[in-house]
N, C-alpha and C positions, 0 to 999 in steps of 0.2 A: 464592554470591549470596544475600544477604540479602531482597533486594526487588526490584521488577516494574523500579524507575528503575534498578538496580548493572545487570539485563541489557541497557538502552538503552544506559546508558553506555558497557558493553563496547561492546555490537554499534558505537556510534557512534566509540568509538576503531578497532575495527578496520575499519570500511566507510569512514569519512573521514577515519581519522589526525585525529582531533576533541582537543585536550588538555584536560586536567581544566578547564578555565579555562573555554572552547567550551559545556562539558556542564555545567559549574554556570550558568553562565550562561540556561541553556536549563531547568536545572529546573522553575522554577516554571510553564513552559507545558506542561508530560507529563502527562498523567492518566491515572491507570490506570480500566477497565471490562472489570468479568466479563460472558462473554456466555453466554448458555443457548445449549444445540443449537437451532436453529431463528432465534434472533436476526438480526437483520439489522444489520451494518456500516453498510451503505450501501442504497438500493432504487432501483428502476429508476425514471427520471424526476424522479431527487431530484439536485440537485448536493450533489458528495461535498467536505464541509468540514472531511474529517481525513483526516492521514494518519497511520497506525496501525502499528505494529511489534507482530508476535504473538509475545507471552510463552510462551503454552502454546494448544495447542489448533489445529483448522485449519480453513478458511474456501474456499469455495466461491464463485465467481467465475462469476455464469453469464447467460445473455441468455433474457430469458420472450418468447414466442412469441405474443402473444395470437391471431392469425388461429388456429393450430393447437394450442393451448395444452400444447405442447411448451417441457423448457427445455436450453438447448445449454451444455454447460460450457466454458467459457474456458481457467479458470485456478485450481491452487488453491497456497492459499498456507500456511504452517505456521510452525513457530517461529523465529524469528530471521529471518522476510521482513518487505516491507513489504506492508500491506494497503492499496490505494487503487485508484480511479477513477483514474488518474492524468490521463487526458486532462480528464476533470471536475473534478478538482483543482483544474489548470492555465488550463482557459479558464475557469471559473466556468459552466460548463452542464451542463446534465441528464445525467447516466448514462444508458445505456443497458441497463448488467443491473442484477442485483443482488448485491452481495456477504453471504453466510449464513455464520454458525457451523455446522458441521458436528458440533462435539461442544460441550460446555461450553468455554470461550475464555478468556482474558484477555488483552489487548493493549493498550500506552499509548498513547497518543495524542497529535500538537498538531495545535491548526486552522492554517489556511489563514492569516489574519490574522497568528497570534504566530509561525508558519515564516517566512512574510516578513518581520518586524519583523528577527526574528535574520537575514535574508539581507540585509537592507537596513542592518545595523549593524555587522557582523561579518563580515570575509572571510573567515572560515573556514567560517563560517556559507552562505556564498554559493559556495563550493566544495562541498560540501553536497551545494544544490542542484542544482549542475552533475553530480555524480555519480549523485545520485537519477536527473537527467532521463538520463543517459547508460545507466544500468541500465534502465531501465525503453524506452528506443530500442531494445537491445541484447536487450531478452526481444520486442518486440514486433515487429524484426525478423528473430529468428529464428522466431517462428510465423508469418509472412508467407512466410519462405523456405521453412519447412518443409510449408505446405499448397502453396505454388506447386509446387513440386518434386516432390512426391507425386504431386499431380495430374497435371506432366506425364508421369511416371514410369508410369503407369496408362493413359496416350494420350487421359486426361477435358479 
């Protein structure tokens, strides 16, 4: 791999069967940004207006606590995930935590506005999507199943 866009490309042929055609098309909306450790993706009470594929590096997914200024970890994400808000993505409202670089990053990125343009142009495009939202049901209901089941597993 040459550069930050050949490992989109991969990862988007092999996550959506995306062909060269899909992913040049799609070029000019990826931008690559290096993050320092401590960076922030995303921050709590900001709507998240990218969705980001991490190059190198991992990121930290967490909820700040302000009553007990405790912070509760989520989720964290590394190379070849997607990095997003996705609820915040999706509806256009405020996060809730905050996504952090945990080490130095780099990750590319498209907004909110040119992902749609490519879902609203291109059915391949629009499969895509359909698969993003299906991965992102599929992690969120397995941590839903996995804290329910714990707990009741415990008699909490």
């Amino acid at each position: 791999m040459t550069n930050a866009f050949d490992i989109v490309s991969a990862y988007l042929r092999k996550f959506a069967q995306l062909s060269d055609k899909d992913i040049q098309l799609s070029q000019p909306f990826w931008k690559a940004r290096k993050m320092k450790k401590g960076d922030f993706f995303n921050m709590q009470n900001m709507v998240c207006n990218d969705l980001g594929l991490v190059v190198n590096g991992i990121f930290r997914v967490y909820y700040h606590d302000p009553a007990n200024e405790t912070d509760k970890n989520i989720f964290f994400c590394s190379e070849n995930q997607f990095v997003v808000s996705f609820r915040s993505f999706v509806s256009r409202n405020a996060c809730y935590y905050f996504i952090e670089a945990m080490e130095d990053s780099e990750i590319m990125f498209i907004s909110y506005k040119d992902l749609n343009t490519l879902y609203e142009t291109h059915i391949n495009w629009g499969k895509f999507g359909r698969l993003l939202a299906e991965s992102f049901f599929f992690i969120a209901q397995t941590r839903t199943e996995e804290f329910i089941f714990s707990h009741m597993s415990k008699g909490i």
